[in-house]
C-alpha positions in Angstrom: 112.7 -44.5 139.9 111.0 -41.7 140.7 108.4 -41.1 143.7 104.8 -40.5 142.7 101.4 -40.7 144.0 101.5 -44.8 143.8 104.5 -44.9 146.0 104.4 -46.5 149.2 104.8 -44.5 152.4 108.0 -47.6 152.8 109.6 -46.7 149.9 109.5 -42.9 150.3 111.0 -43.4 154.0 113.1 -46.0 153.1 115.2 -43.4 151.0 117.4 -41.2 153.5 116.8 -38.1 151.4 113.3 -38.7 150.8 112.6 -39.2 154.5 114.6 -36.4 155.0 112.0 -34.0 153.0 108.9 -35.8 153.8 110.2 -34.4 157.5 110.8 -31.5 156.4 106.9 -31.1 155.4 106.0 -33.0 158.3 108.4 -32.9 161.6 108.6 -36.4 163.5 106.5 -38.5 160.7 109.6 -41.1 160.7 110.2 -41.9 163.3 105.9 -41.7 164.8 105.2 -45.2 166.0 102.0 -45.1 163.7 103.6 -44.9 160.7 104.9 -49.2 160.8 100.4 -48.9 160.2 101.1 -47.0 156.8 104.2 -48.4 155.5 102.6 -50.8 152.9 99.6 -47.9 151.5 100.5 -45.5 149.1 100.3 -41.6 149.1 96.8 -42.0 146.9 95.4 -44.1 149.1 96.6 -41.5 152.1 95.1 -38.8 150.4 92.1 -40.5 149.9 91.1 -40.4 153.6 89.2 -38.0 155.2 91.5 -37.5 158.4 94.3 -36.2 155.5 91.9 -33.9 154.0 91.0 -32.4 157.6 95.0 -32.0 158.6 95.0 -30.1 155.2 96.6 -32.4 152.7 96.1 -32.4 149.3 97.0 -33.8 146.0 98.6 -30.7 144.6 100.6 -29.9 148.1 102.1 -33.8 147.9 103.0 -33.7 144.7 104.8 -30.4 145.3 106.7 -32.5 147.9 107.4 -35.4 145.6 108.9 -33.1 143.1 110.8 -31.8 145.2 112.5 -34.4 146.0 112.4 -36.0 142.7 114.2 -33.3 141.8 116.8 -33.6 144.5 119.7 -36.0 143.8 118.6 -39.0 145.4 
């Protein structure tokens, strides 16, 4: 199944090579002792915060990240 926008941030690091590119993008995210907070909300609702929109995320820049590595052979 492919990641998307609706995905949790569990299910993205719970695949090896997703994790892997989600650290890529953002060094250390995995293995922050915030993220256990995040694991159950999903990119959207991420997005949707002001604190992502201030560190410079945006819809377009995740999903460039989630093709990526729904384009990788996960």
């Amino acid at each position: 199944m492919p990641f998307t926008l609706d995905s949790t941030v569990g299910e993205i690091l719970g695949n090896p090579k997703a994790r892997d590119a989600m650290d890529k993008y953002a060094p250390g995210l995995s293995s922050n002792p915030m993220i256990g907070m995040a694991k159950n909300w999903t990119i959207r609702n991420i997005l949707a915060m002001p604190q992502a929109k201030a560190a410079g995320l945006s819809v377009e820049k995740v999903q460039q990240v989630l093709d990526e590595i729904n384009a990788s052979d996960l």
